[in-house]
N, C-alpha and C positions, 0 to 999 in steps of 0.2 A: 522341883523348881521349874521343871522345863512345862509338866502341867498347866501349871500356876502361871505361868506365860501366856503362854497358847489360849489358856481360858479366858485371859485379861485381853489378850489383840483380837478374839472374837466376838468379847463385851462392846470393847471402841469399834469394832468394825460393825456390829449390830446400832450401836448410837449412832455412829456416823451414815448409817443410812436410813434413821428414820427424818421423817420430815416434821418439823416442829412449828406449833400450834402460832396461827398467824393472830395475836389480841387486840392489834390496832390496827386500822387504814386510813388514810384520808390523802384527799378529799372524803366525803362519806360517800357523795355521788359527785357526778357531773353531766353535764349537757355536748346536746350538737351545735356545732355550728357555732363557737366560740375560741374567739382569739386566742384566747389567755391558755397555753398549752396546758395537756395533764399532765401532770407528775405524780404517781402514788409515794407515801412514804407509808412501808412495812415495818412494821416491827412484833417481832417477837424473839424466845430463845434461838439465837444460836441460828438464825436464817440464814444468812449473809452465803452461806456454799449451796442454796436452795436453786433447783433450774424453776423458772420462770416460765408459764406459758399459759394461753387462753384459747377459748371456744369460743369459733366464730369469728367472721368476715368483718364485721362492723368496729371492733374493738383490736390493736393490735397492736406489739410491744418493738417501740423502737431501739431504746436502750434501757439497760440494765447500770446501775451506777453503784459501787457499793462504798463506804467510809472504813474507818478504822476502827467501827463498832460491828462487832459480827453480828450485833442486834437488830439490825437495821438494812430494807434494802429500798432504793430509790427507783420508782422504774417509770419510764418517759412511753404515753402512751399516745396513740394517732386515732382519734375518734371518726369513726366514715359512718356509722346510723345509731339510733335510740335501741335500746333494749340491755335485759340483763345477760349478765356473762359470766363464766365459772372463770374464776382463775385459778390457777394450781399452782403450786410450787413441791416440788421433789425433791428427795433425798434416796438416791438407790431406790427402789421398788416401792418406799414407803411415799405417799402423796397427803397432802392437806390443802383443803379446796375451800374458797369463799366465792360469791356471789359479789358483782359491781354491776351498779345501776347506772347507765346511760340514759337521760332524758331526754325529750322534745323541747326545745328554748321556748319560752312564751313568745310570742308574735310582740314585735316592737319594744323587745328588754334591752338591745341594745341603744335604743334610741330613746331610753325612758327619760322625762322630764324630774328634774333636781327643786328644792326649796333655791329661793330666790329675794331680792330685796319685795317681791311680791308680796312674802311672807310673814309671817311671826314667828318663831320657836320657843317654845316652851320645855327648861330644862328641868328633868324628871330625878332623882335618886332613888331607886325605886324599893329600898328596903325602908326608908323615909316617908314616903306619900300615903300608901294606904295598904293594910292587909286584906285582902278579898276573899283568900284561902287559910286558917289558920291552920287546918293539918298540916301546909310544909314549914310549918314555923322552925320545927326540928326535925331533921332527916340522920338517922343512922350515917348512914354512909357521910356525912361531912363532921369537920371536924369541930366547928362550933357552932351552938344549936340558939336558941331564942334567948335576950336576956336585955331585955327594951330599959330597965335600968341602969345599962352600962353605958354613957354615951357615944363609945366604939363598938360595942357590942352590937349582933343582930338582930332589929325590931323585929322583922315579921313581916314588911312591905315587898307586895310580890309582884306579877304581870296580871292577875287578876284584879289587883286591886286598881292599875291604871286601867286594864280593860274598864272596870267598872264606872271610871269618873271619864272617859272619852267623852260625856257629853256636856262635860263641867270644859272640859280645856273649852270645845268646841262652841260653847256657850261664849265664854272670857276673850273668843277673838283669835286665839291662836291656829296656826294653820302647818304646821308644824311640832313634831315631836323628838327632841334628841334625851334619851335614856343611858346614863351611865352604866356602866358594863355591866351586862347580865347573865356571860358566862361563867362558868362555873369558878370559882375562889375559894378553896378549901382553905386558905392559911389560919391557923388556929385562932387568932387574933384579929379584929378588927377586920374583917372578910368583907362586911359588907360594904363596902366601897368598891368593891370590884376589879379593882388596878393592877391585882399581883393575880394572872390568873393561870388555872391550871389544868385546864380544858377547853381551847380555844373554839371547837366543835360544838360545844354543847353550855345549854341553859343551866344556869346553875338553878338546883331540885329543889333548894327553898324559896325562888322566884319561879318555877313553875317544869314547863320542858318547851323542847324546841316547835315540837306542834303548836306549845301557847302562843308561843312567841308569835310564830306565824300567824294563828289566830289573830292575835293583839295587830300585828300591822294593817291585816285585810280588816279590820273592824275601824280601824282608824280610816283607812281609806275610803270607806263608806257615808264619812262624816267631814270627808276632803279635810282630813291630817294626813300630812308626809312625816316619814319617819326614817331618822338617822342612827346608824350605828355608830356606835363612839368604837375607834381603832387604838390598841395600844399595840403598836411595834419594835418597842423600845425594850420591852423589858418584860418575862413572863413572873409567875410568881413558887418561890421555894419551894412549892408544894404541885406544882407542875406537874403531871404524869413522867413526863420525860424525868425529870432531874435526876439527878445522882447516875442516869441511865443516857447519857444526852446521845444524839444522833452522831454526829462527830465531836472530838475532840476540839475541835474551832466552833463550834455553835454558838454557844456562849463565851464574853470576854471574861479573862482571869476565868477559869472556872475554879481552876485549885486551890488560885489565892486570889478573892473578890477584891476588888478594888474600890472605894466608893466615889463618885463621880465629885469632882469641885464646883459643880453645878455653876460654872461658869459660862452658859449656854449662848452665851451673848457673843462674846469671841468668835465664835462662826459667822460673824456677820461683820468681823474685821479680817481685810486680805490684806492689809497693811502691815501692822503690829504685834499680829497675835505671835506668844509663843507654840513652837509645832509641840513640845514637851503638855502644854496647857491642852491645847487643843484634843492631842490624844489622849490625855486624864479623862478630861470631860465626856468623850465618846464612847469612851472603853469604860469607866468607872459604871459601876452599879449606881441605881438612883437610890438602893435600899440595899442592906443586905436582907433582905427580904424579897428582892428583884435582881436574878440574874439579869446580865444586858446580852442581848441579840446581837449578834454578829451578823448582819446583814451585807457583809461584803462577802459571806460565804454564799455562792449563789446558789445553795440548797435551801439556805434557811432566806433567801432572797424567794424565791421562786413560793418554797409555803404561803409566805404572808402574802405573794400577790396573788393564789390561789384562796389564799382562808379566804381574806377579803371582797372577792370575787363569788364565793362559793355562799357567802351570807345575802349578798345583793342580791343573787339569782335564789336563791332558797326562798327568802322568807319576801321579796319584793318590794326590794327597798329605796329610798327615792334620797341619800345621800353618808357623809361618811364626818366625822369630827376623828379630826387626828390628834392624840394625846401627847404632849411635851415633842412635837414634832422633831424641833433642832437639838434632841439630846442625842437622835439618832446620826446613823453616818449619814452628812447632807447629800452626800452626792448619790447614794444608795438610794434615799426617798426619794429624790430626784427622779430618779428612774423608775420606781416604785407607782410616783403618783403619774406618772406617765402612761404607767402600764396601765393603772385603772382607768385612766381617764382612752386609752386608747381603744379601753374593752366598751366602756360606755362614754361618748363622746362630752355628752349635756350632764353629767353626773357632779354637783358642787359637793366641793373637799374643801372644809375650814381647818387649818391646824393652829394649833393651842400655841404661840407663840409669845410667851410671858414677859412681857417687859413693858413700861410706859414710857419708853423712848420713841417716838414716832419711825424715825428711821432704822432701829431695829429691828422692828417688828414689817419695816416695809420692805426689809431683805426677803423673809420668806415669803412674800406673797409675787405668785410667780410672775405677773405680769410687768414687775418692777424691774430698771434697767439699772441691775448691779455693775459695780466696777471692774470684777472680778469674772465675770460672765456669768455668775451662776443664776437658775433659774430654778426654783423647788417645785415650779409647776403646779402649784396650790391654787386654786381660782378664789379662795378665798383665806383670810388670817381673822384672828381673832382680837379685837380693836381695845385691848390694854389700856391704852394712852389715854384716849375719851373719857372711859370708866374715871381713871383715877381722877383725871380733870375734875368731872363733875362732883364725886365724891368727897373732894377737896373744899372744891369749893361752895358746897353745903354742909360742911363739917362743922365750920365755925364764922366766925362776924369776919366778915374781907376786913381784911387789914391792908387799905387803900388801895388804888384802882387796879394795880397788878395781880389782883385774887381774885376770888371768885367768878362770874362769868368772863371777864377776861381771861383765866385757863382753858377754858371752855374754847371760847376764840382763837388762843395760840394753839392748841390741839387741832383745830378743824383747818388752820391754813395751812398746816404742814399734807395734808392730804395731794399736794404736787409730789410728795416721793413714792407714791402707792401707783402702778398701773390702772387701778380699776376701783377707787375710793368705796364706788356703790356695793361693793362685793364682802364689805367688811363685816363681819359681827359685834353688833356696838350691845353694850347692859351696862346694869346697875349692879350689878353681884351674879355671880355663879358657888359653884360649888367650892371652891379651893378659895375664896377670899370671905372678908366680914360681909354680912347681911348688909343692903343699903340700910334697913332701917335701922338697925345699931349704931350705923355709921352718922344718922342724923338724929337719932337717938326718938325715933318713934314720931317726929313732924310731919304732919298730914300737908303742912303748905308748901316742905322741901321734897316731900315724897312726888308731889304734884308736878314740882318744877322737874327735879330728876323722870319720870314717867314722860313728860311732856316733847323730852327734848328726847329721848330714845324712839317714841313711835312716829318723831317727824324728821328727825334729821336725816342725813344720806345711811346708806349700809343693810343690815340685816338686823332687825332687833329680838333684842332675845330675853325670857324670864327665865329667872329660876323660882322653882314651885315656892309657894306661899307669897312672893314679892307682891304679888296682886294684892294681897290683905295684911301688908306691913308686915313679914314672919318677924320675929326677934327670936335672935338664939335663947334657946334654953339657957343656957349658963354661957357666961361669955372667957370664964373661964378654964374652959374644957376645949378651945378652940374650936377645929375643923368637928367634934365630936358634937357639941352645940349648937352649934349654926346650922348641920345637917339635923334640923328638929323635925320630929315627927311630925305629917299635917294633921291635923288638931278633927276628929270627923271619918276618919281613916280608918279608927281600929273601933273595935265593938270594946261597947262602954265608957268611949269617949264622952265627959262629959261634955264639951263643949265639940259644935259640927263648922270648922270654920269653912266647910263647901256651899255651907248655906246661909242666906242672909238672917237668920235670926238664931245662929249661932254667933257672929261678929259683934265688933262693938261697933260703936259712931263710926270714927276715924275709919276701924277699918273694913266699913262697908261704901265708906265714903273713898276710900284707896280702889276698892274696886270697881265702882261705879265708873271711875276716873278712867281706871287703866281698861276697862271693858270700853267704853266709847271709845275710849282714842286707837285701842288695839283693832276695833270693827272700823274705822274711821281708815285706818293706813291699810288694810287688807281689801278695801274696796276704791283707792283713789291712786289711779294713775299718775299724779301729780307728787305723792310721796313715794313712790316705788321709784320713779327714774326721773324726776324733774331736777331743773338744775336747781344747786346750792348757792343763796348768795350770803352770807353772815358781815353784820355792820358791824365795825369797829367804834364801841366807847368807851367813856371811860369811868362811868360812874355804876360797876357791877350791873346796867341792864343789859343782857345778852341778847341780841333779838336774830332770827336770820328768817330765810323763806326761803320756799321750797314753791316751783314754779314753772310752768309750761307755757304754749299757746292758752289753754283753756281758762288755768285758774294760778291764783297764788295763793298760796298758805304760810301764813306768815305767826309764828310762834315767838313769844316777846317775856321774858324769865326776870324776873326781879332776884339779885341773889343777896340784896342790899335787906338788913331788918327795919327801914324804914323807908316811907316812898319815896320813888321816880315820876321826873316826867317824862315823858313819850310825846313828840312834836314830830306828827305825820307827815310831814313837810320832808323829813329827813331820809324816807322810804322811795321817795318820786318815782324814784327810776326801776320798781317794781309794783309801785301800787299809785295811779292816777290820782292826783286831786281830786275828794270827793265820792272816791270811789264805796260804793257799799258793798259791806259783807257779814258775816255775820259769825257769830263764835259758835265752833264745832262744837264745847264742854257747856254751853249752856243754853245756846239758841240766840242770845240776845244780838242785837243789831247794832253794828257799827259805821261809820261815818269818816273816810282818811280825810280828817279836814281837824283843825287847829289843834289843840291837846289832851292829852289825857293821864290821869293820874295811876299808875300802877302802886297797886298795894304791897308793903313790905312782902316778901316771899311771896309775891305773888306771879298769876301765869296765866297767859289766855294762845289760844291756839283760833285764828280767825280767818275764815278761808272767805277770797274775791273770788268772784266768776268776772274775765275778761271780757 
């Protein structure tokens, strides 16, 4: 027995001195000469009792931080020059060594210029839009492979295939690109969305890799596209590397026993009434049990994402950030979060997804708003819900008297006194997580026209989602979110029909694109719709009219949302367009006269620019 001892405390005394295999790092690299501190997060077996140390002057370790996962070790490092560096970590005489790269910062990344009301954005799904590459249709290593007849299933749309149409956005007017997540998403089901993800570091293998990636942004840059990373902070996905393995025990909320969120998100934007009971459901609760929720008040898993985030700007050279269900996270945590980015890059615009059609909820997260409460989310931009639904509404169906249709339109735009910075808004017709506008008007090329019309002139940020330019209709409108996100029709080899090109469309929707390509080239080149002021006339009989106006020029946009005509009496404008004055319409060239009446056509719309 006493053997058998002895041979056993010589086994554990031989383990406990070898040093165990280091399988993940990140950051992957980093740079000089930035704010945003390093932090490595180690992991492998059984680290945690590992000494810690590096070669060389340039790179150099301030602290060591460990959790109550011995898997895991966090280490706080002081970058002073560029180059590679062995780090080691030990166990008794046994050592395990990796290589960390220290870069040179690109000259003027801190000071890089952001998408802007200058802009257009064009939003991508990119398993959706086109296959480019169909080898990574299926990749071994993920867990669900090609299966374009499932409407949740993965088609096949990848970074090659956007690479490939960079000259179609660029064509259409857009100037701008925001691509929903294209790290990696192993979850067995419905992956291609991106949302639940499980490699924060890396391109998911059947969208391409992270070289592409980069590829893809410097190729857009070439053709003056900026390109956005969509951020989700809120929640990773089941399938996560980490899971089951998490860094500490507080990482994620409930981890033992999930909780699911009452997706009550709104409450955060009352410091009056809410319950604190409510409010920590919401925070804490999983958006899915599909999605652990991020504990962002742990400032380890604080410090990650203001590094991920940071480490993808500087990587791939990136010109802004969409933040995903922003207020599901802890407000006060993003708070500081988008602070930090905004402190790493000063000019860098952050829109967060802030879901609601209430004007003043959604005017709480956007930072420049002076809440009750003091708080400030520090978002330079929100994403403008309330507009959308307006107009959506009120092309849905026949106004049922003056309180509909473009009158929504008007009580939506005056409540723009609760917003700091109204111009900073993201205004559309549809995105990814709601009905297609053209479902919603049920395929009308005259309501499409008026909705297109009033998004590329009104104040804010205007933004597509892919196919909108050529009326998309869901595939099935009963498969929901699975439907709507339709494959673009041109995209994949053997497509019958090429809806990238005009004789692949039909009338209408060549005639939708013609529409939204002028008017999109129209606001990307006229100072007048980028930052002139707003002024919208109140009437009463569904014509919507407002202008958009400088010293130089006024542009004046006039929306029929009535199915039969209006009259227009120029008279009514004075006080932004002279008696008399000529101009002439952006959508068709013909000449106009502000002098006695004119008849606008059921559903109809003209966009008419004076020079002063």
């Amino acid at each position: 027995m006493k053997r058998i001892l002895l041979t056993l405390a010589a086994a554990l005394c031989a383990l406990s001195m070898m040093a165990q295999k280091v399988d993940r790092v990140e950051p992957l690299s980093w740079w000089t000469d930035m704010k945003t501190p390093l932090q490595l997060m180690l992991h492998g077996d059984n680290i945690a009792d590992s000494a810690v140390s590096v070669e060389g002057q340039g790179l150099r370790i301030k602290q060591i931080i460990k959790t109550d996962n011995p898997n895991y070790l966090f280490v706080d490092m002081e970058v002073r020059e560029a180059g590679d560096y062995t780090i080691t970590l030990a166990k008794g005489r046994k050592k395990e060594s990796f290589v960390y790269h220290i870069d040179t910062r690109r000259e003027g990344s801190a000071q890089r210029e952001s998408f802007s009301s200058k802009d257009v954005v064009y939003l991508i799904m990119p398993d959706r839009f086109a296959n480019g590459d169909p080898s990574n249709d299926t990749v071994e290593a993920c867990a669900e492979g090609l299966n374009r007849a499932e409407p949740f299933g993965r088609h096949g749309g990848d970074i090659q295939g956007v690479i490939d149409h960079l000259d179609y956005i660029a064509d259409l007017g857009a100037t701008a690109i925001w691509c929903t997540p294209l790290t990696l998403d192993n979850e067995e089901f419905a992956s291609y969305h991106g949302y639940s993800c499980s490699d924060y570091y890396h391109i998911d293998p059947r969208y391409g890799s992270n070289d592409l990636y980069k590829e893809m942004v410097a190729e857009a840059h070439k053709r003056g596209i900026k390109f956005i990373f969509d951020v989700v902070t809120n929640h990773c996905g089941r399938a996560h590397w980490w899971a089951g393995d998490f860094p500490s025990s507080d990482w994620v909320h409930n981890g033992d026993k999930p909780l699911i969120t009452n997706h009550g998100w709104m409450m955060q934007a009352d410091p009056v009434n809410r319950s604190v009971r409510d409010q920590k459901m919401m925070e804490e609760g999983w958006f899915d049990y599909s999605m652990p929720d991020m504990n962002l008040e742990n400032p380890l898993v604080f410090n990650y994402f203001r590094q991920l985030y940071c480490w993808w700007i500087e990587w791939a050279d990136l010109d802004g950030l969409r933040v995903d269900t922003f207020p599901y996270n802890e407000k006060w945590a993003m708070a500081r979060w988008t602070r930090s980015i905004l402190e790493e890059y000063p000019n860098l615009n952050i829109v967060g997804e802030c879901w609601n059609a209430v004007p003043a909820i959604c005017a709480y997260w956007e930072g420049a708003s002076n809440n009750r409460d003091g708080y400030s989310s520090g978002l330079p931009s929100v994403m403008d819900f309330p507009l959308q639904e307006k107009i959506a509404q009120g092309l849905s169906h026949q106004p049922d008297g003056w309180m509909w249709g473009g009158h929504g339109v008007y009580t939506s735009l005056l409540q723009d006194f609760l917003y700091g910075n109204p111009n900073t808004l993201l205004t559309f017709l549809d995105n990814h997580d709601i009905e297609r506008f053209a479902d919603t008007i049920e395929g009308d090329l005259r309501k499409y026209k008026i909705g297109m019309a009033i998004i590329a002139t009104t104040r804010g940020v205007p933004q597509l989602f892919y196919g909108t330019e050529v009326m998309m209709r869901s595939s099935d409108l009963s498969t929901g979110h699975g439907g709507a996100r339709k494959d673009f029709e041109g995209g994949w080899q053997g497509d019958k029909l090429n809806k990238f090109t005009a004789e692949g469309r039909t009338a209408d929707e060549q005639a939708a694109f013609e529409h939204t390509r002028t008017l999109l080239r129209y606001r990307t080149a006229e100072e007048v719709l980028q930052s002139g002021k707003l002024t919208q006339f109140y009437r009463t009989d569904n014509l919507y009219v407002f202008a958009r106006h400088n010293d130089q020029k006024v542009v004046l946009t006039i929306t029929n949302f009535a199915a039969d005509g209006r009259k227009l009496v120029w008279s009514d404008y004075a006080e932004v367009i002279a008696e008399g004055s000529e101009g002439h319409s952006v959508l068709s060239g013909e000449k106009f006269v502000a002098q006695g009446e004119q008849t606008i056509e059921p559903y109809g719309c003209q966009v008419i620019e004076f020079v002063k």
